[in-house]
C-alpha positions as CSV (number, residue, x, y, z in Angstrom):
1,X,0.0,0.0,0.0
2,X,1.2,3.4,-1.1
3,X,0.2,7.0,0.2
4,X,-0.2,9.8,-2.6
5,X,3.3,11.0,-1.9
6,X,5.1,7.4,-2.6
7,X,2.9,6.9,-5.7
8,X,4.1,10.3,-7.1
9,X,7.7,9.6,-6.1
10,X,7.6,6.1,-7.8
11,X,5.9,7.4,-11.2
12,X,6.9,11.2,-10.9
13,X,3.7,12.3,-11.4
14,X,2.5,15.0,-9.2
15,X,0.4,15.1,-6.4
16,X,-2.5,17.1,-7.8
17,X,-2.4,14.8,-11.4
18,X,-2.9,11.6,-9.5
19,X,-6.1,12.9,-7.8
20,X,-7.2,14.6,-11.1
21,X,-6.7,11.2,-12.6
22,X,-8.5,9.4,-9.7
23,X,-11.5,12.0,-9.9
24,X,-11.6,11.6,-13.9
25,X,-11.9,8.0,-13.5
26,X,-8.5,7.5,-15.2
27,X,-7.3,5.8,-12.0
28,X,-8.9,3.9,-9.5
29,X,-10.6,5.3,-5.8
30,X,-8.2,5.1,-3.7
31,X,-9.0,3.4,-0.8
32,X,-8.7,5.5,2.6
33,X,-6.3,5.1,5.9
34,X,-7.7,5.0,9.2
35,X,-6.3,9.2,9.1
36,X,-8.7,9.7,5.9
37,X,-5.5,9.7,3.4
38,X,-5.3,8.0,0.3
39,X,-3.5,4.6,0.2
40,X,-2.9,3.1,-3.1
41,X,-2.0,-0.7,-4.3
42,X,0.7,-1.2,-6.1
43,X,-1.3,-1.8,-9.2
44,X,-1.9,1.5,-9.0
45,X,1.8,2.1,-9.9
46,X,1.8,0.9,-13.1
47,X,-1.3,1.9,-14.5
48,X,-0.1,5.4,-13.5
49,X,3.4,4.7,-15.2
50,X,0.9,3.5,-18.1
51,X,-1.1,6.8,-18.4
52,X,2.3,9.1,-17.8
53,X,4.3,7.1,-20.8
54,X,1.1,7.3,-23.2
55,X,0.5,11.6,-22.4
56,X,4.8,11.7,-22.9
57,X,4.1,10.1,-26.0
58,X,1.2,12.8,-26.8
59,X,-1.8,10.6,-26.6
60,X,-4.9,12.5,-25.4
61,X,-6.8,11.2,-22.1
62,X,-9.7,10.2,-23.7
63,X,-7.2,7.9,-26.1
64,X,-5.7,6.6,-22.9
65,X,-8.7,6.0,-21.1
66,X,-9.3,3.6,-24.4
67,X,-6.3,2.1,-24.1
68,X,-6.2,1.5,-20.8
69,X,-9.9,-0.1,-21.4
70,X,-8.6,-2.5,-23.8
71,X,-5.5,-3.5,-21.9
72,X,-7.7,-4.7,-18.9
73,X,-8.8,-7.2,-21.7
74,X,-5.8,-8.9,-22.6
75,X,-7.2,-11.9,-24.6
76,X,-8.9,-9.0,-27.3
77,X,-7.6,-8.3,-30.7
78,X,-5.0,-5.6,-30.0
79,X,-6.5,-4.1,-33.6
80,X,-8.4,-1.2,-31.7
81,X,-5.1,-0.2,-30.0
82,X,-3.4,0.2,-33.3
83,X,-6.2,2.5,-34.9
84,X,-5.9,4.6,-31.8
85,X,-2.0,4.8,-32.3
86,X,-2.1,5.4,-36.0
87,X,-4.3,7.9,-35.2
88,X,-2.1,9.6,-32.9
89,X,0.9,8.8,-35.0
90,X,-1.4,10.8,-37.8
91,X,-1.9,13.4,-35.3
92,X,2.2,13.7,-34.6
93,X,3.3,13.8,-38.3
94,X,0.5,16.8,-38.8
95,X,1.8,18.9,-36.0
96,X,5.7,17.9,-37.6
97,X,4.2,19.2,-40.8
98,X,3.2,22.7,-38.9
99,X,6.3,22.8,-37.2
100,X,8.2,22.7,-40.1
101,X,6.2,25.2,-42.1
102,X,6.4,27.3,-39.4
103,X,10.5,26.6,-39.4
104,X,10.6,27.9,-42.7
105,X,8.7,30.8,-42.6
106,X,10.8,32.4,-39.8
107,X,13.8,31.5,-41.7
108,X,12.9,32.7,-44.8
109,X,11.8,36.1,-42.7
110,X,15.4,36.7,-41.0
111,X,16.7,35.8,-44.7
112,X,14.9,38.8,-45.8
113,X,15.8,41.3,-43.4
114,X,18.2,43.4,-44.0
115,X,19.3,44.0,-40.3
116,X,18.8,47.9,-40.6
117,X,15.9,49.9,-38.7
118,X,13.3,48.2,-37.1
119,X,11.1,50.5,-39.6
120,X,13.0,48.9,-42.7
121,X,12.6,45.4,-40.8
122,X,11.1,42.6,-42.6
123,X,10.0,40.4,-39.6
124,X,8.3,43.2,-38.4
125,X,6.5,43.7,-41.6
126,X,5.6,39.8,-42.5
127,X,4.2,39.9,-38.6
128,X,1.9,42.9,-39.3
129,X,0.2,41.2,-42.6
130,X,-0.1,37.9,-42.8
131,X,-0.2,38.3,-46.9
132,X,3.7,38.7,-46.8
133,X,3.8,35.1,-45.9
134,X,5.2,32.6,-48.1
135,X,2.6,30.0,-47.0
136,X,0.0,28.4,-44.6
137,X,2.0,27.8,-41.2
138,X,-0.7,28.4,-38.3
């Protein structure tokens, strides 16, 4: 049995993210010491190391909470859990795809400024009209 404090030092998750999870459903009640605190089994451990690795890895709650759903049923086809991770790989090539549009506008506006005044300054001017862009980026 763990208080809230050990489970957070074993899975570095904080304090108030473990009782958000609890309250979301996300983890389970916690069952209470005779003092009214929160005392955790160790199962608890790594279904919170679970949920922490899948939000590093970007996956929204709702995608865990399907995930985690699934992985109480081991003897399932694990095709549901790959349609939720090619979507979120989908979801991670997108945002790459922003980011590097996004990359190459502000490169291509410090190429074209000629370091002068800030009222000859083409960063500021690309940043006051979004016409002087070379492309979709937001």
């Amino acid at each position: 049995m763990l208080s809230i404090g050990k489970l957070s030092e074993a899975t570095g998750v904080k304090v108030p993210t473990i009782r958000y999870y609890e309250e979301i459903g996300m983890l389970p009640q916690a069952s209470r010491s005779s003092g009214n605190q929160r005392v955790y089994e160790s199962a608890s451990v790594s279904r919170l190391a679970f949920i922490r690795h899948a939000r590093d890895l970007g996956f929204p709650l709702e995608a865990i909470r399907e995930l985690l759903g699934l992985s109480d049923n081991p003897e399932q086809s694990c095709a549901e859990v790959d349609r939720i991770t090619a979507r979120q790989l989908g979801e991670v090539k997108a945002r790459i795809s922003r980011l590097q549009a996004l990359e190459a506008e502000l490169e291509r506006m410090l190429k074209q400024c000629a370091c002068g005044t800030i009222a000859d300054c083409r960063v500021i001017e690309v940043l006051s009209n979004h016409a002087h862009c070379a492309g979709e980026h937001g």
